[in-house]
Every structure is written in C-alpha cells, then in structure tokens.
C-alpha positions as CSV (number, residue, x, y, z in Angstrom):
1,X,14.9,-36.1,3.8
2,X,18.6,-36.3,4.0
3,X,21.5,-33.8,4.7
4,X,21.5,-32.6,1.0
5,X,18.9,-33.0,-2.0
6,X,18.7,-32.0,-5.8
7,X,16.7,-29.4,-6.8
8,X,16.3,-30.6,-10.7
9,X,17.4,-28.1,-12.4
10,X,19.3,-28.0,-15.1
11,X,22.8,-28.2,-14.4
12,X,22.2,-27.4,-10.7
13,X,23.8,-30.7,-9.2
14,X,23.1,-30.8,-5.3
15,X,21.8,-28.3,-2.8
16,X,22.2,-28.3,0.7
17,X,18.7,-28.6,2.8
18,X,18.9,-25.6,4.5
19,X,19.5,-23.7,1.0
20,X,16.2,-25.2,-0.2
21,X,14.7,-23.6,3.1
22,X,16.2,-20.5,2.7
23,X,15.0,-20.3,-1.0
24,X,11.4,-20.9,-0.2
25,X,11.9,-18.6,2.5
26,X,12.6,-15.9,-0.4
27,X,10.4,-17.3,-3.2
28,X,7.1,-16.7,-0.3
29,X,8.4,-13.7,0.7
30,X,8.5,-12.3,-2.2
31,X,4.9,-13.8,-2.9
32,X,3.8,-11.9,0.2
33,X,3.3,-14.8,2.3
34,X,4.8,-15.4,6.0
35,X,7.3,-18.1,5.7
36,X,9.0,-19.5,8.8
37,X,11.1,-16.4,9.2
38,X,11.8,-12.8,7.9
39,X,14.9,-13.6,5.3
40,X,18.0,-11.7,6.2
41,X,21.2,-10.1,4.2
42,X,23.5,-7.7,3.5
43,X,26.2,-6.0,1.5
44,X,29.6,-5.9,3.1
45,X,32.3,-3.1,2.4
46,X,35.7,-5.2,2.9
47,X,36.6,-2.6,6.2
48,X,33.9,-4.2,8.0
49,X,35.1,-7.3,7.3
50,X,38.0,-6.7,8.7
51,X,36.6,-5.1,12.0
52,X,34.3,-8.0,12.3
53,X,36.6,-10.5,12.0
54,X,39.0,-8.7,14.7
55,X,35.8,-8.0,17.3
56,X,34.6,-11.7,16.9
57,X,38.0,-13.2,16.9
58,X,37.3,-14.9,13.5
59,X,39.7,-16.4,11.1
60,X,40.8,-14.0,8.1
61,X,38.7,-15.8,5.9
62,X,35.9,-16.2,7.8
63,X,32.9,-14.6,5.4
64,X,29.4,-13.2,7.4
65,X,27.4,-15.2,4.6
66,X,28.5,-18.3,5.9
67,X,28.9,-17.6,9.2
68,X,25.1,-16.3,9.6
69,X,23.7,-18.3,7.1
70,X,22.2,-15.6,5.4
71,X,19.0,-16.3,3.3
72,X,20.2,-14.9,-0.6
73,X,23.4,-13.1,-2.2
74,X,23.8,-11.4,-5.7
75,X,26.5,-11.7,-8.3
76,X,28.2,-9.6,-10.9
77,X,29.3,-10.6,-14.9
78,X,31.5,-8.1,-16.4
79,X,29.7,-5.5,-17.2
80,X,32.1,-3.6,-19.1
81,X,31.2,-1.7,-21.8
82,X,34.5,-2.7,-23.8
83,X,35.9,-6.2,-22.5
84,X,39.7,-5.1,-21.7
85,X,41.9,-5.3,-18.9
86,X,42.7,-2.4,-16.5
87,X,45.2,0.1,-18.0
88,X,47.5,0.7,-14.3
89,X,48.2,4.5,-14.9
90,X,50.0,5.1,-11.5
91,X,50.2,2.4,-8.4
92,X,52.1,3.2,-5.3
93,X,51.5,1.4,-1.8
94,X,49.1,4.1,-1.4
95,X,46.9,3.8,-4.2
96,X,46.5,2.7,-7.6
97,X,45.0,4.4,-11.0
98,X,43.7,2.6,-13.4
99,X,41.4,3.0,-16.7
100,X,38.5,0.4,-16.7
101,X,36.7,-1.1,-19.7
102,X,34.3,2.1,-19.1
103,X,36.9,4.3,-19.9
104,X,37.0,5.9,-16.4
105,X,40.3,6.8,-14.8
106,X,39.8,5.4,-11.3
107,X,41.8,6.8,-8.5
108,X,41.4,4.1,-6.0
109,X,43.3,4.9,-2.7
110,X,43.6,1.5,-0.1
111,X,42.6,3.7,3.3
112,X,39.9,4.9,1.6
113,X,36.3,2.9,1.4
114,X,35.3,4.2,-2.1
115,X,37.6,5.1,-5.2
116,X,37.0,8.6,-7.2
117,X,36.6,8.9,-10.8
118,X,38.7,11.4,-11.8
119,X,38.2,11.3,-15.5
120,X,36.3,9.9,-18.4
121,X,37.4,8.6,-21.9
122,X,34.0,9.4,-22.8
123,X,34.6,13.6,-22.6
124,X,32.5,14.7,-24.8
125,X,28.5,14.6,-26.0
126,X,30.0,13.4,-29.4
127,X,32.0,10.9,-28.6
128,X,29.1,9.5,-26.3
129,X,27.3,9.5,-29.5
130,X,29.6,7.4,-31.2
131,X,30.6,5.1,-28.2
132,X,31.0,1.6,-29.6
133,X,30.3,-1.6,-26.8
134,X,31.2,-5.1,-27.0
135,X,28.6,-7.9,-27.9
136,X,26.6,-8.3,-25.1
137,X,26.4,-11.9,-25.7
138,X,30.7,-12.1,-25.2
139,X,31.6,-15.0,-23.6
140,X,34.0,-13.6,-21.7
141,X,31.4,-11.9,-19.8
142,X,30.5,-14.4,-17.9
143,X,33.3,-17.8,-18.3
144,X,35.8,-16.0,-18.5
145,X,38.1,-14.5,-15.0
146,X,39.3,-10.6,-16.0
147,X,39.6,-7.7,-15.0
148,X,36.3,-5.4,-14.7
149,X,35.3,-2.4,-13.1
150,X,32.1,-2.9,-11.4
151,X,33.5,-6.2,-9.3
152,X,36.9,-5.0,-9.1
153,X,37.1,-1.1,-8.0
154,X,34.9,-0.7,-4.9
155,X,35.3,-0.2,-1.5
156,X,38.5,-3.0,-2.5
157,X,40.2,-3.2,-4.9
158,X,40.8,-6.5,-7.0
159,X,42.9,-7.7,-10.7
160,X,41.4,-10.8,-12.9
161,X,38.0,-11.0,-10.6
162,X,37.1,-14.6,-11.3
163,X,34.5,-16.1,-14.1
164,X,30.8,-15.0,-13.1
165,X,29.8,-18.4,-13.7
166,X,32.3,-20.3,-11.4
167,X,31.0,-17.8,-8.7
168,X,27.3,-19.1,-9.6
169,X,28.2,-22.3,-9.1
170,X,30.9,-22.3,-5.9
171,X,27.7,-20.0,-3.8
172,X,24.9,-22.1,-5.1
173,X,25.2,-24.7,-2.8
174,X,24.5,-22.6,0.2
175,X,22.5,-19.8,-1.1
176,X,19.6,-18.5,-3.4
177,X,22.0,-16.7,-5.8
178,X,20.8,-14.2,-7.9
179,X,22.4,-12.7,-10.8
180,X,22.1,-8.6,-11.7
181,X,23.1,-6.2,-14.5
182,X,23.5,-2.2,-14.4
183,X,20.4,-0.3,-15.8
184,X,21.3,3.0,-18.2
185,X,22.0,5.2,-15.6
186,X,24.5,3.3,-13.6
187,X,25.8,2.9,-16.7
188,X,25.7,6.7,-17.8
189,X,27.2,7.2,-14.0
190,X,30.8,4.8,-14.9
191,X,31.0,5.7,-18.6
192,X,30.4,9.7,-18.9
193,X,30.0,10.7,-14.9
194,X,26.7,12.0,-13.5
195,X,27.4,16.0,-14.0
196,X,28.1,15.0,-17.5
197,X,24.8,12.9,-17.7
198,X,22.6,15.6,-16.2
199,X,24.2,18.2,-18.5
200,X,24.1,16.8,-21.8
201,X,20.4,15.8,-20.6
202,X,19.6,19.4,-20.3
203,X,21.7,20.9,-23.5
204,X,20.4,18.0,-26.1
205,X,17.4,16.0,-24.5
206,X,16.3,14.2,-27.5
207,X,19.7,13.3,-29.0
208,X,20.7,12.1,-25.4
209,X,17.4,10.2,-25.3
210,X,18.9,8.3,-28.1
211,X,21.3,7.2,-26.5
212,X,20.0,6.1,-23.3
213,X,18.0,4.2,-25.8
214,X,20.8,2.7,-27.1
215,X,22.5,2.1,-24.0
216,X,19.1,0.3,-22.4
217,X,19.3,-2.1,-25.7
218,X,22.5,-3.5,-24.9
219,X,22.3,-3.9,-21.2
220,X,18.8,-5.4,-22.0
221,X,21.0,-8.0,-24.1
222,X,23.5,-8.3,-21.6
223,X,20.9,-9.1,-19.1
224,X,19.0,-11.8,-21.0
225,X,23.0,-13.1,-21.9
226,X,23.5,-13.3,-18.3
227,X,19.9,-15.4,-17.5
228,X,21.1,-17.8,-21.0
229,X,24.7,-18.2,-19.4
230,X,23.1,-19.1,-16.1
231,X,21.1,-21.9,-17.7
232,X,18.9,-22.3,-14.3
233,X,21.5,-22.0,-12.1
234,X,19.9,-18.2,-11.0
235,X,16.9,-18.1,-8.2
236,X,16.4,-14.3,-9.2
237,X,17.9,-11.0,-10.7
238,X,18.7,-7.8,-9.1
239,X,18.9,-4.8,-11.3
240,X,21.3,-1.9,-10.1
241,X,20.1,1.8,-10.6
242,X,20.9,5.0,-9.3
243,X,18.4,7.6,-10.4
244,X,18.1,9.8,-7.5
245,X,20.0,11.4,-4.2
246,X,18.6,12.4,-0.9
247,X,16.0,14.9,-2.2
248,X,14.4,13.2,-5.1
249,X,15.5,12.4,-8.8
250,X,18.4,13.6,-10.6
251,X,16.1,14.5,-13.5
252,X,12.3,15.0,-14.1
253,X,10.2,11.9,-13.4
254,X,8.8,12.6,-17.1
255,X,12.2,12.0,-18.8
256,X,12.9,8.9,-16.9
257,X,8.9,7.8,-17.8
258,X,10.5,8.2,-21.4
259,X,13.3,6.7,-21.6
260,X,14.9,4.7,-18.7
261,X,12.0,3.2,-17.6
262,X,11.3,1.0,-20.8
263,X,14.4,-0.5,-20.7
264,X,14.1,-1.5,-16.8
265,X,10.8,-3.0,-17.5
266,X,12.3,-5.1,-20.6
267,X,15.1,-6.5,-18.4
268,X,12.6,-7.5,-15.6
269,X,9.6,-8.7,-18.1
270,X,12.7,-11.3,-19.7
271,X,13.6,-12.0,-15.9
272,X,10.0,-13.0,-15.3
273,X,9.8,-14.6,-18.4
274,X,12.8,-17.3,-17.1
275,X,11.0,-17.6,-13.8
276,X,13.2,-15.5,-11.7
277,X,12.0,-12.6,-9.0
278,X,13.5,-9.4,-9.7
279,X,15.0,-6.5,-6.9
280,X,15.5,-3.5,-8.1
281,X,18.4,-1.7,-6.2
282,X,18.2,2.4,-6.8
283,X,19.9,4.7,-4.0
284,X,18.2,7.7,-3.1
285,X,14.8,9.2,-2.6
286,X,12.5,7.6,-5.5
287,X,9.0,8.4,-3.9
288,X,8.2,10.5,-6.5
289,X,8.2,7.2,-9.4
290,X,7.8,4.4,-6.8
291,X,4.5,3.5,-7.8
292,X,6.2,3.0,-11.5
293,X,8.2,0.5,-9.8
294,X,5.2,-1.6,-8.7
295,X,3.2,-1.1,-11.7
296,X,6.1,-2.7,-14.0
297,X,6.1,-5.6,-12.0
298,X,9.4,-5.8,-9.7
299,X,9.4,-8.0,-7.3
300,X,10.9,-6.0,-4.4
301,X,12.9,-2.7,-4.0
302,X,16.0,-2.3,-2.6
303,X,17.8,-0.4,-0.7
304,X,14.9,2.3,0.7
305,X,17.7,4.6,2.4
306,X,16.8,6.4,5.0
307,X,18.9,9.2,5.3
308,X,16.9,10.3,1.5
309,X,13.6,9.8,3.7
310,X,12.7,6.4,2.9
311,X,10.4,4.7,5.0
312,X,9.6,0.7,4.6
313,X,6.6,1.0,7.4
314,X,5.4,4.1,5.5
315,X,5.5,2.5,2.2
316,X,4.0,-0.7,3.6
317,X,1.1,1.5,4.5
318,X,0.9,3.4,1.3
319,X,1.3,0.2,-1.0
320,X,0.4,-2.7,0.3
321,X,1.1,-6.0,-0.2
322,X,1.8,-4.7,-4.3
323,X,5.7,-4.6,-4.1
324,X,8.1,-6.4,-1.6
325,X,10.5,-4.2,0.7
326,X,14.4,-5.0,0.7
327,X,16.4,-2.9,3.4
328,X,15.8,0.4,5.2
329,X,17.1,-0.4,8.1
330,X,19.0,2.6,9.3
331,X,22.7,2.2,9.4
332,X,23.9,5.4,10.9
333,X,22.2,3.8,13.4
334,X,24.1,0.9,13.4
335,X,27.0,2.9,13.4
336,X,26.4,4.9,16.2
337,X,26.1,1.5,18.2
338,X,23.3,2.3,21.0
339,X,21.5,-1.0,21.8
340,X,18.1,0.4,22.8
341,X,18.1,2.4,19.7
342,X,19.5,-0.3,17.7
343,X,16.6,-2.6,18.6
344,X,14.1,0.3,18.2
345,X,15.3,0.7,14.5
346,X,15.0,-3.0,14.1
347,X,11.9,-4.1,15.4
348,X,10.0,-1.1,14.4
349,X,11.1,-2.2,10.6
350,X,9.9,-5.8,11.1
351,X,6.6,-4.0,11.2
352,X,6.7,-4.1,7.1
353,X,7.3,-7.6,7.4
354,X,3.8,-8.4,8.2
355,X,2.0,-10.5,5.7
356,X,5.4,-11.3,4.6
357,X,7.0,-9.3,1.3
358,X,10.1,-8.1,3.4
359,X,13.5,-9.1,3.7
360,X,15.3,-7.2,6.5
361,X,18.9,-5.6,5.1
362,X,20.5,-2.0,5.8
363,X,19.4,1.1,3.8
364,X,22.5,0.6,1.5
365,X,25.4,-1.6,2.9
366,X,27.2,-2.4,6.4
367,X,29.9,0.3,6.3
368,X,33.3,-0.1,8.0
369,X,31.9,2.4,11.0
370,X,29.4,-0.5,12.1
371,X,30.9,-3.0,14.8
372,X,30.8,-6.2,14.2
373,X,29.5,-6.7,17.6
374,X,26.6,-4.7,16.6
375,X,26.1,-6.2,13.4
376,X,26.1,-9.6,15.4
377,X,23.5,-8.0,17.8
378,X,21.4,-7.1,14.7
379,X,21.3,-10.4,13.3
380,X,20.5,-11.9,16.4
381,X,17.6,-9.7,17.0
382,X,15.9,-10.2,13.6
383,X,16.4,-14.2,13.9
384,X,14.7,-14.1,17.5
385,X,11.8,-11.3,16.6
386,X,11.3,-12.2,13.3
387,X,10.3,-15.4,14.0
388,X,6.3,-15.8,11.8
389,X,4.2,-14.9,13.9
390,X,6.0,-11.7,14.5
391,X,5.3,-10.5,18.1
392,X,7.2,-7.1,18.2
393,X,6.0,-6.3,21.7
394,X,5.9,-2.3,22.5
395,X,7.3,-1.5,18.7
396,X,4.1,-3.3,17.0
397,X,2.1,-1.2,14.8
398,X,-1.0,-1.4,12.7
399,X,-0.5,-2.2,9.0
C-alpha cells in the first residue's frame, strides 16, 4: 500500500492512508467493535484556538485537527430558513448586529464567546404560522459561499462563509467528514427563540404541532438535499438538537413522542438509507427519551454533558452495546486544569469504550477556559490508554 489510495467513490478522488484508518476506526466503532484505537475529536470555540496556539507556540494558522490528527469532523450547509445575506444593523470595533436569514437580530460582541439574540422577525404565533422558507433543494445551500447564521455567528464571527461543498471536499482528504442539518427545535430556537417556543407550545399545542410539522418537512428535505449534494463525498451525518437543559426536557416527553421525534427519525432513516452513520448532537439532560434515541436507530449520541448529569459509563451500563457514546468527558474539568483529576476524568470515561461504540470528545465543546496545555495532555492520554486492549489500570471498571 502506498502513501495515498482511492477509496472509489463517486467523485471522491484520493484519500490519504491514514484517513482510510481513521474511517474504519469510526465505521467499527460505531458497529461496536474495538478497532486499533478509541477515535478522538472535538469542537473548538475560536478563544481556545487562540490560547492554544500561544501556550504551544504554534503558527496562527495552525488548526488542532491537523495537528492531532483527529479521527472525524462535521460540516455545515446554510441552513437558513430564507437564503439572504446579513442585514449589518450596527457594527463598531466592539461588536456587530446583524439580522440573519432566520430573522434574528444577533448582537454579537468580539470579547464575548457566544452572541445574544436580542430579537426575532418571527414575533408573533401568527406570523410563525405563515413563515414562508426557501426550497430546501436551493443550490445555494450548499455551492454557493454566503452569508449564514448557523456557520457565521458563533463563538466568531464570519461574512460570505465559504460553499459547503468546497469544505467537503478541501477536509476529505484527511478526515471522515460528515455532514449535519438542524432538527425543528434548533430551528424553533434561531427562528422564534426558546421562551417563545415553550409558550406558544403551551397557549396553542395543536396548531403549534402543525407547525413543528411543517418545519420537520423541510429540514427533512434539506437534509436528504444535503446527502444528494454530497454525492458520496459524506462518511456520516450528525443531526443538531437541543431539546432539553440541565434538569430534563424543555417540554413533556409525550409532545416531543408526537411531533419532533418523527421528523428526526425520517432524517436518520434517509441517512441510513445512503449508507451513512448518524450522531445525534442534543445538549442537556435527555435521560428521560434516551431509549427513543436507540430505538429509532441513531448511530451514537452526542454530547452527553455532564454538568445536566450525564453519564457515558452509566449509560454504557444501562444500554449496552445498543447505541454508541460521543463525548462526556467533563470540561469544567478540563478547565480547572488539575492533572490527577484530569486523568481521573479521562480514563474512567474510556471505561464506555469497551467493546468499542465510543469515541472520546468533551461534554459539549473545548471552551476558551481550557489550556491548551491541558487539552494537549488530554489528547495524549486517550492516544496512550486508549490503545485496544484498553488497560485502564486503578480506573477500570466492570461493564
């Protein structure tokens, strides 16, 4: 075998070695079998970055991706209900306001790791009624550089993010890429805001259960768009949604049984369909419709935080080998940067790993209070202990 090989797929052109490693490394993961190694990745808020970079004495550009090798990493399309570009309502050195193609009015200020939304287009249970979207299938969803909200007012902030599908194709090369798409209440979240959500629920259930309805139609179409755009460039799909907060769900588990849950299961039965794994990612404490998860088929869960009591060892336990675990390692501990503890949270997660269906990540995202020392430390550890067969010394426990 040489430096570089072609995987065959259709439009795929060449793939380095050690990306066909690291994608069988996720594929029998995520068949709960023990490849070589646990897989490892992250998300990155840009003021890590920039501490990493200074603590390691790394170039500006240099990217934690690359420079661990990590074994998969997700994309975003626009996602944007209405394709437009942002609408700059106020910009100083400070900060900048903008209206998004959600019709949010994002106040996004640059010392700041997440922007507010201050207001919504969207302001009323009517007008949420009559809400008109794009075509899902839009080309400029996913050929097309522009502005959008979801990939361009985060913990940065960024104008004409580039074409989805150039992404695809500049990461494939060195990494399983997946692609993802919001479910309705991420979308709910950006479009109306969550005290409007969880009030209109209440006042008019059924007429708002139309609408999630509606909503779950098009980002089912957006999603299956997104898989046809791809046209096998994609090694799996992540779904993004928030249904729930440190104590449990945002609404009864009945409602979402009702109507968000259909639409996730359409999205990841089409993923399946086109060969590709599925992670759902869904903040919060969800124990109380985690076995829904499992029983519509998703491949893995993501992130499993545990400051909402989330426990990937626990879980093992309680569900076997029927879902794969992605995260839930804690990153306050990470942040608070204590070695022996650090390497008590970490080996005592690999636990889950056993049997394989685990790939090690924090329980949401490495936040500009981790050092990039530690975070180096932490990678380190997993690639030395998470070596198959795991041999955790004193932190092993029975599974």
């Amino acid at each position: 075998m040489g430096m570089f090989e072609t995987t065959g797929r259709t439009g795929g052109g060449v793939r380095k070695t050690a990306t066909l490693r690291k994608l069988e490394r996720m594929r029998k993961t995520l068949r709960h079998e023990e490849p070589d190694r646990v897989p490892i990745s992250d998300f990155f808020w840009g003021g890590f970055l920039q501490r990493w970079r200074k603590e390691l004495g790394l170039p500006e550009d240099a990217n934690p991706y690359y420079h661990y090798d990590l074994d998969w990493i997700v994309t975003v399309p626009n996602m944007d209900p209405r394709i437009r570009p942002f609408e700059t309502l106020r910009e100083t050195l400070e900060e900048v306001v903008v209206k998004t193609g959600f019709g949010a009015i994002m106040r996004k200020k640059f010392v700041c790791p997440m922007p507010e939304m201050t207001a919504w287009e969207t302001d009323t249970f009517e007008k949420l009624e009559a809400v008109e979207f794009d075509p899902p299938e839009d080309r400029r969803r996913f050929f097309d550089a522009g502005d959008n909200q979801i990939a361009g007012v985060g913990d940065g902030f960024e104008r004409n993010s580039p074409a989805w599908i150039e992404t695809v194709k500049s990461l494939r090369p060195d990494f399983p890429v997946y692609g993802s798409m919001i479910e309705c209440a991420e979308c709910l979240t950006r479009l109306v805001g969550q005290q409007n959500t969880m009030l209109w629920m209440g006042l008019y259930p059924h007429r708002m259960g139309k609408v999630i309805n509606r909503i779950g139609e098009f980002y089912t179409a957006c999603a299956k768009a997104e898989i046809d755009a791809g046209a096998g460039l994609l090694d799996g799909f992540v779904i993004w949604g928030d249904v729930a907060y440190k104590r449990g769900l945002f609404f009864s588990p009945d409602y979402w049984r009702e109507y968000f849950k259909p639409w996730v299961k359409a999205m990841a039965d089409y993923a399946h369909r086109e060969g590709l794994p599925v992670i759902y990612h869904g903040c919060g404490n969800v124990e109380a419709i985690f076995k829904d998860y499992v029983e519509m088929g998703i491949d893995a869960y993501n992130p499993l935080e545990v400051k909402a009591g989330m426990d990937a060892v626990k879980l093992r336990r309680e569900y076997g080998h029927r879902m794969a675990l992605c995260g839930n390692s804690d990153v306050q501990v990470w942040e608070a940067g204590d070695k022996d503890e650090i390497r008590r949270e970490v080996l005592r997660k690999l636990n889950a790993a056993k049997g394989g269906g685990f790939i090690f990540q924090s329980d949401h995202s490495v936040t500009s209070g981790v050092s990039g020392r530690t975070y180096d430390y932490i990678v380190k550890l997993v690639r030395e202990h998470g070596l198959y067969p795991l041999d955790l010394g004193e932190f092993s426990e029975p599974m």
